[in-house]
C-alpha positions, 0 to 999 in steps of 0.5 A: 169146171175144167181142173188146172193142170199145173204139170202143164205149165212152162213158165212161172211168172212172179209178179213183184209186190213187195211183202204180198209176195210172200203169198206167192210163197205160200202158196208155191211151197204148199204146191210142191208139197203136194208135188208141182214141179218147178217149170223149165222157166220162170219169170219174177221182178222186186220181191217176186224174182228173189222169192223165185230164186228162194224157191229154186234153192230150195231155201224158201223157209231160211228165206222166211226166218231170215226176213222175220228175225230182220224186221224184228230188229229194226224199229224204223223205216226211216233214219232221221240223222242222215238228214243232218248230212242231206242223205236219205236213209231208209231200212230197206237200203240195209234189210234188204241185201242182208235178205238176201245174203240170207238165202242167195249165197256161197252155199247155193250158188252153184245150185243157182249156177247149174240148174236146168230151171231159167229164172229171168230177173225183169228190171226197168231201164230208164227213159232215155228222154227222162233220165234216171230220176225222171222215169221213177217220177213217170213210173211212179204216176203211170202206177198210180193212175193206172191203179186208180183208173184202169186196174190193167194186169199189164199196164201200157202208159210205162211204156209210152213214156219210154220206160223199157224192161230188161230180163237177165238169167240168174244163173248167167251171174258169175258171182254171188255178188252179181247174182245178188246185185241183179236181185237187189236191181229188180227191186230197186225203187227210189228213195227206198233203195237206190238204183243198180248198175247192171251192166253199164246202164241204170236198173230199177225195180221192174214193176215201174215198167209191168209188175207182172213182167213177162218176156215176148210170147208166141201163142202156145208160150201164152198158154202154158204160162201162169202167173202169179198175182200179188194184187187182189182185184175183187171183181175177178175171179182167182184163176182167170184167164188173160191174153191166152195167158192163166193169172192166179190172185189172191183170194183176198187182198193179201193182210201185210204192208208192202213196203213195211219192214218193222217188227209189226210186219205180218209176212207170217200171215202172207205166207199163210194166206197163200197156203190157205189159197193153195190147199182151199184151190187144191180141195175144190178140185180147181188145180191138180 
């Protein structure tokens, strides 16, 4: 087999995920440790986009720790005594933004701002026939059926249902506030974490339109592109080819809950999945 030059890739697609992405993580920080090179453009939606913006500053491990040391103070999802009041009120509404606070703030804005490396942050825009509760409704069972029946890479029922994906460049934010309400945005899914306004419209997690989020492409865009799967699907293989485009998985399903934010959460063993991945890919001799 035919080694993956990474060195020819141009763009690098972070497919959300939830906690899977921190094996996207892993395995990119174990990458530049052997000298990949960050691409000109990269493209990432939930998670997988703030994971991006980690990587970018160079803030990955303070991304790490910051996650870590907020699940372990957090004893639960879920605050029952907002009920009182007819408010739901799920850890991830706080955990979530002070996340970020952690690794996308006033100390590396300007790295964000003056890169030469375009990070596109994929949100949805809701359906204009179903309004904003009605597109995570429709989102939510294009998922499902398309998890439990088709297993496509880029689904097409969101689309059908009117769901539409918007990209915006994190480094066109003018303040750190903005650039942390775009990544906050990206990962929105109701009733976890409540919608953003971006721009005068609704935004929500991209995943409910494609959890691998990609702009249009032309041919040679498509082939030299990668993108980086949270999804383990067994009956492929972990570098695969798709749509003339290159697809890494993980070698198995990766060993966290997505939405859990406890002090149980096992991000330590994501990550570490995805350095495993990355040496295991790198002594075969299946990347270089």
């Amino acid at each position: 087999m035919v080694p993956l030059n990474l060195s020819g890739f141009r763009t690098l697609v972070f497919a959300g995920g939830g906690n899977r992405c921190w094996w996207q993580a892993g395995l990119v920080a174990h990458l530049q440790t052997h000298g990949l090179q960050l691409p000109g453009q990269m493209v990432g939606t939930s998670a997988g986009a703030a994971i991006a913006a980690s990587l970018l500053t160079g803030s990955t491990m303070t991304a790490l720790k910051a996650c870590q040391q907020l699940y372990a103070t957090n004893a639960h999802l879920f605050d029952w005594r907002g009920l009182r009041r007819l408010k739901f009120n799920f850890a991830h509404q706080t955990v979530y933004p002070a996340w970020l606070n952690a690794f996308v703030c006033e100390d590396n804005f300007k790295t964000l701002q003056t890169t030469p490396i375009q990070l596109l942050v994929a949100v949805t825009r809701p359906a204009r026939a179903l309004g904003l509760m009605g597109s995570v409704a429709a989102g939510t069972v294009a998922y499902l059926v398309d998890k439990k029946l088709f297993h496509h890479i880029h689904p097409a029922l969101p689309r059908f249902l009117g769901l539409r994906q918007a990209f915006f460049a994190l480094r066109d934010c003018a303040t750190v506030q903005d650039a942390q309400a775009t990544l906050r945005a990206a990962a929105a899914a109701p009733p976890f974490m409540s919608g953003v306004h971006i721009q005068g419209q609704w935004a929500l997690d991209g995943g409910y339109t494609d959890n691998a989020p990609i702009p249009a492409q032309t041919p040679e865009q498509k082939a030299s592109t990668l993108v980086l799967l949270t999804r383990h699907y067994p009956n492929k293989p972990a570098l695969l080819e798709a749509d003339g485009r290159t697809y890494w998985q993980p070698s198995r399903k990766v060993p966290v809950s997505t939405w859990d934010c406890r002090p149980s959460t096992t991000v330590s063993d994501a990550f570490e999945l995805g350095r495993e991945d990355a040496r295991l890919a790198l002594a075969k001799g299946s990347v270089r």
